[in-house]
N, C-alpha and C positions, 0 to 999 in steps of 0.2 A: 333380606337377600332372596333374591328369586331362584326357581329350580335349576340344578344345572344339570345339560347333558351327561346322563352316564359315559359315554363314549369320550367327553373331555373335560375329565377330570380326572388332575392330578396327581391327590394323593394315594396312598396306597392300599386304604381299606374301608371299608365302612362299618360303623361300630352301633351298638345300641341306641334305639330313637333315633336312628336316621330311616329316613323315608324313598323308598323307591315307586314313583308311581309308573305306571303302567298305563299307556293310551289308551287300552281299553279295557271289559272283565275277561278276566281270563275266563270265567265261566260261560258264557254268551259269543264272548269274539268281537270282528270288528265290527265299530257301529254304535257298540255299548258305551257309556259313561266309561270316564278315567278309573283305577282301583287302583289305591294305594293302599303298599306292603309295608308295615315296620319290622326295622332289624331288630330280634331279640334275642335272649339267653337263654337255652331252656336248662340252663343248671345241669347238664349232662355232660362230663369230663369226657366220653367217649365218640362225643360227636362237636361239631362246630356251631356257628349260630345259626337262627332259622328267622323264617319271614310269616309275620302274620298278616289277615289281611286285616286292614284298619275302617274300611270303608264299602258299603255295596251291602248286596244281601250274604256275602260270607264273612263280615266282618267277625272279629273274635276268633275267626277259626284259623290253625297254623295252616300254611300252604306248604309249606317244605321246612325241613333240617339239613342244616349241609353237615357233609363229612369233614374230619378232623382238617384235612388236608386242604380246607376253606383259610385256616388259619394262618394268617402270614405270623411266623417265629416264633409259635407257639403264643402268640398273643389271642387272647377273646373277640376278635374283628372279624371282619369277613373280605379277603383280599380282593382286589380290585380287580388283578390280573386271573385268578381264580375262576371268578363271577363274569368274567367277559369269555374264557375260553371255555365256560363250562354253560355259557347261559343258552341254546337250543337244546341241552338237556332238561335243565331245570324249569323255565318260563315258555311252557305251550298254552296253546287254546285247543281245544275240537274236542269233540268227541269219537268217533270213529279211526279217524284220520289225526292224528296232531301234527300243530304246524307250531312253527316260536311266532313268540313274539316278537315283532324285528327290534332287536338292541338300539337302533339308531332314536325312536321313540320314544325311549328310556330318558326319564328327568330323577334327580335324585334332592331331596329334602335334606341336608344335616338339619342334626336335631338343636343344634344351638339355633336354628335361624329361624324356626317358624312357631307357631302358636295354635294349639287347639281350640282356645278359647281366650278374645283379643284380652288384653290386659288393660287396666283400668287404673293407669300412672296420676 
């Protein structure tokens, strides 16, 4: 299954190992290579899930935790409608000056659909 636009898609959350990448690093800005974030858990009952980054020279490193209120229904996700009305908060680039990333650039990875390393059926 190929990426699908954050902006049109469906369902209503997105859960661990699903992949959000980003057109370009947020460290650097436009221009740079793509950088993809995985959704993860960080085991903390008092906050929501967070995004690491998976790929680039920050890989391994957490970029953000979202707050509880990421949560649709008290489930472990990370809501869709949340992450779109909250996203020029959470995803800038710059340093001086921050600017978002424009949401419409947004592809998003579920994690049933892709492969780190191709499989050998």
């Amino acid at each position: 299954m190929e990426p699908v636009p954050l902006m049109s898609m469906r369902n209503d959350a997105l859960w661990c190992g699903d992949v959000i990448r980003l057109p370009f690093n947020y460290a650097t800005g436009p221009g740079s290579a793509p950088v993809d974030l995985m959704v993860y858990d960080p085991i903390d009952v008092g906050c929501g899930l967070g995004v690491m980054t998976v790929t680039g020279g920050k890989a391994g490193r957490t970029l953000s935790i979202f707050p509880e209120a990421s949560c649709p229904g008290g489930t472990r996700s990370l809501s869709l409608d949340w992450l779109r009305a909250n996203w020029d908060t959470w995803f800038v680039y710059g340093h001086n000056e921050l600017t978002p990333i424009p949401i419409s650039q947004v592809v998003v990875l579920k994690n049933e659909c892709y492969e780190i390393v191709p499989r050998k059926d």
